[in-house]
C-alpha positions, 0 to 999 in steps of 0.5 A: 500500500505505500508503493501504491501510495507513493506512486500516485503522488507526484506534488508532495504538498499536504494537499497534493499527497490528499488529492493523490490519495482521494482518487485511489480510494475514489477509483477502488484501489484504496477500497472501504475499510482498508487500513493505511499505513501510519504517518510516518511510515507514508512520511518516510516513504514519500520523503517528506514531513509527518506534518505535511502527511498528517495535514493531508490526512486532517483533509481526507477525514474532513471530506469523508474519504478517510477515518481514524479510530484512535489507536486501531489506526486510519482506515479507508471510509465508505460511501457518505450517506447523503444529506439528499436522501436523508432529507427524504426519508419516509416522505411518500409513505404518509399521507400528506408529504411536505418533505419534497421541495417541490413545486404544485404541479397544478401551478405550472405552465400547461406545455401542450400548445408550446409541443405542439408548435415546436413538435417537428422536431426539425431544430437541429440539423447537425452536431455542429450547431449551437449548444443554444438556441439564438432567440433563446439566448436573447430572452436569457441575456434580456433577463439576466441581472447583470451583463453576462460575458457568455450564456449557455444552458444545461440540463437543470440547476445541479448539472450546472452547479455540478461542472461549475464546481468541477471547473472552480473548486479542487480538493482540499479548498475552502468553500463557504456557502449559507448556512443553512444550505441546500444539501444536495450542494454540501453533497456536492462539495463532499464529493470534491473533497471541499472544506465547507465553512457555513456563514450565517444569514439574517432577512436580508441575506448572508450576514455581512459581518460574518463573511467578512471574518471567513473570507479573511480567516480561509481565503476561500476559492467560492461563494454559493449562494441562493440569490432569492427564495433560499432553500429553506429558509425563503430569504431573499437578499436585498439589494443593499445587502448585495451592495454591501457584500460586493464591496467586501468580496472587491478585497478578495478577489480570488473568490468566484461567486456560483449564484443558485436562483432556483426559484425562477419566476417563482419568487416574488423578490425581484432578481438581485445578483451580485454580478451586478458588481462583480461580473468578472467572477460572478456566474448566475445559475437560473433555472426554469424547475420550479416555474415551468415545469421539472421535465423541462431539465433546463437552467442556464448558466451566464457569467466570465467567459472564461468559466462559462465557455469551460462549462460549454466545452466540457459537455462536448465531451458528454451530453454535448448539448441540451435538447434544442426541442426543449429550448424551443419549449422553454422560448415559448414559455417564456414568450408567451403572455398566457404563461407569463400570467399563468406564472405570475399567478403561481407566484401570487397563489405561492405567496398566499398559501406562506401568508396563511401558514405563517399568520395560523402559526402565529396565532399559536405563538410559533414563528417560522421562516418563509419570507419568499418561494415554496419552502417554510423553516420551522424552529422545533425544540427536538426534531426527531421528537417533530417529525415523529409527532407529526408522522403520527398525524400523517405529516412528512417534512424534511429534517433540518440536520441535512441542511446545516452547513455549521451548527444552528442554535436550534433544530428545524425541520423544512416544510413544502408550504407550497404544497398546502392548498388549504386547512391552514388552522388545521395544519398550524395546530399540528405543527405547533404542537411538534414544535414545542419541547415533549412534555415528560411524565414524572411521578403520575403528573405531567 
């Protein structure tokens, strides 16, 4: 196992002895459970110090490729469960789920006059063609939040979040997110071996302050963040919260800010990106999911150039592009007042349905967060105590643990407020009674 090691570090720093060893347990030559040789024995083999050996192995148990067990020695680790699917669990098998995040398909864009029009399938002639439709492309650009270098599109917001972070982000780096954060993006950043720090958000966004002191303490490569309707919590950053952040990023400007706008056209705040400052190393993400329809697998990507054209490029070595007939859907969708007032009005149907959980739970004295988009973060005194609770009334939420980036002071869970049509008072009385702390029975009286 040394030689094997050994063989596979050309860069001798902590981070590129971690990187050598991260894709030998990632391909199966360091398989799960195998036991590593000790530091100083890798120390002694790869001529450097035990410190540097014992640095790299800090990164690998960080990102999960490696565990130690005290004086048994470090051992290969097995495959994460990830936060997704935890997040998931038992949601279908009760009657009401409110654990799924996503949109009511009752509000969507009826897509069957939009097929019809484009359904001759003659949009594309030749491999060679544009990854982008040019009228689709100009709607894009006509709807950016700033300016963009490069437009493309790609096969949903994840896939784009997905070769962003291959383009941007190498093991070992730090990256901060918000806290809390989407966890199919901290599953993301495991997988690339990242050093996730959390920065906490307040109503108006990331908390100034806070991503000031991690920017200077990590030096960190990227910023993601989830410009409006933030999954859970719904927070929308402000504008003047996005001018106050771009001045601070303006002294580090080694940070690439990745942008999720996942909600669309769904939000009610108005698109604020913080390329409207920092262009150069901005790239927005916006997807059509939530607002038009899941099936359509669409989101496109705009920003640099540099980092834009890597993402196009690398794709022609996969997928190469993203279905031109769907595009097509997608630009009428987009040019269509039916839709555009069909979507408004799913907006306006997502804000009502926030407004009456909110103000039934406030009739019981429980606040919760859910200022914008589908989703509703609820403070509960114990979450397994909640979700069990509210199992027993035939309620599935999203525990809160999957989305926390750093510890938060309280449990949550994520409710789907999205989803709930009507009997608000109903559901509000339930949710209260999971959110407060479990009543004990001690000597015969409560």
């Amino acid at each position: 196992m040394l030689a094997l090691i050994a063989g596979a570090v050309e860069d001798r720093t902590a981070r590129g002895i971690a990187a050598a060893v991260s894709r030998l347990v990632t391909a199966g030559s360091l398989p799960s459970g195998a036991r590593l040789p000790t530091v100083r024995d890798v120390a002694r083999e790869l001529g450097v110090s035990p410190t540097t050996v014992s640095e790299a192995w800090q990164s690998l148990t960080r990102a999960g490729a490696i565990q130690t067990r005290g004086r048994s020695g470090t051992f290969v680790g097995g495959l994460p469960r990830q936060r997704l699917r935890y997040a998931q669990l038992g949601g279908p098998s009760l009657g009401t789920d409110l654990s799924t995040g996503v949109p009511d398909h009752d509000l969507l864009p009826d897509l069957t006059d939009a097929l019809k029009r484009v359904g001759d399938g003659r949009l594309t002639t030749s491999y060679l063609d544009a990854p982008v439709l040019p009228a689709l492309e100009d709607v894009l650009r006509d709807r950016w939040p700033f300016p963009p270098e490069q437009v493309t599109v790609v096969d949903g917001a994840m896939d784009a979040l997905d070769r962003i972070t291959a383009a941007v982000v190498r093991f070992g780096d730090h990256v901060l997110v918000e806290n809390p954060a989407f966890p199919p993006v901290l599953d993301l950043l495991d997988t690339v071996g990242a050093t996730v720090v959390g920065v906490p958000l307040d109503g108006s966004g990331l908390q100034p302050a806070a991503l000031l002191a991690a920017l200077s303490e990590y030096r960190p490569t990227a910023l993601y963040l989830q410009p409006r309707a933030h999954n859970p919590t719904g927070v929308s950053m402000t504008a003047e919260r996005a001018a106050a952040l771009a001045r601070i990023l303006a002294d580090f400007p080694a940070v690439t800010v990745i942008e999720d706008d996942h909600a669309g056209d769904i939000a009610s705040a108005p698109p604020v990106s913080l390329g409207g400052y920092r262009p150069d190393r901005t790239v927005h993400v916006s997807s059509f999911s939530k607002s038009h329809g899941p099936d359509l697998r669409l989101a496109a990507v705009g920003g640099p150039a540099a980092l834009v054209s890597t993402v196009a490029d690398r794709r022609l070595l996969g997928p190469g592009w993203s279905s031109r007939i769907l595009q097509a859907v997608l630009l009428d969708l987009l040019t269509s007042a039916e839709t555009t007032a069909r979507v408004a009005g799913a907006r306006a149907e997502y804000a009502r349905r926030r407004d009456a959980l909110l103000a039934a739970l406030a009739a019981h004295r429980v606040t919760a967060t859910a200022p914008d988009g589908i989703n509703m973060f609820l403070p509960v005194a114990d979450q397994q105590f909640a979700m069990v609770t509210l199992a027993a009334h035939g309620i599935a939420v999203a525990p809160g643990t999957p989305f926390r980036a750093a510890p938060l002071p309280t449990d949550h869970v994520r409710i789907t407020v999205g989803l709930v049509r009507d009997g608000f008072d109903d559901l509000a009385a339930v949710l209260a009674g999971a959110a407060r702390p479990r009543t004990r029975v001690v000597g015969g009286s409560r």
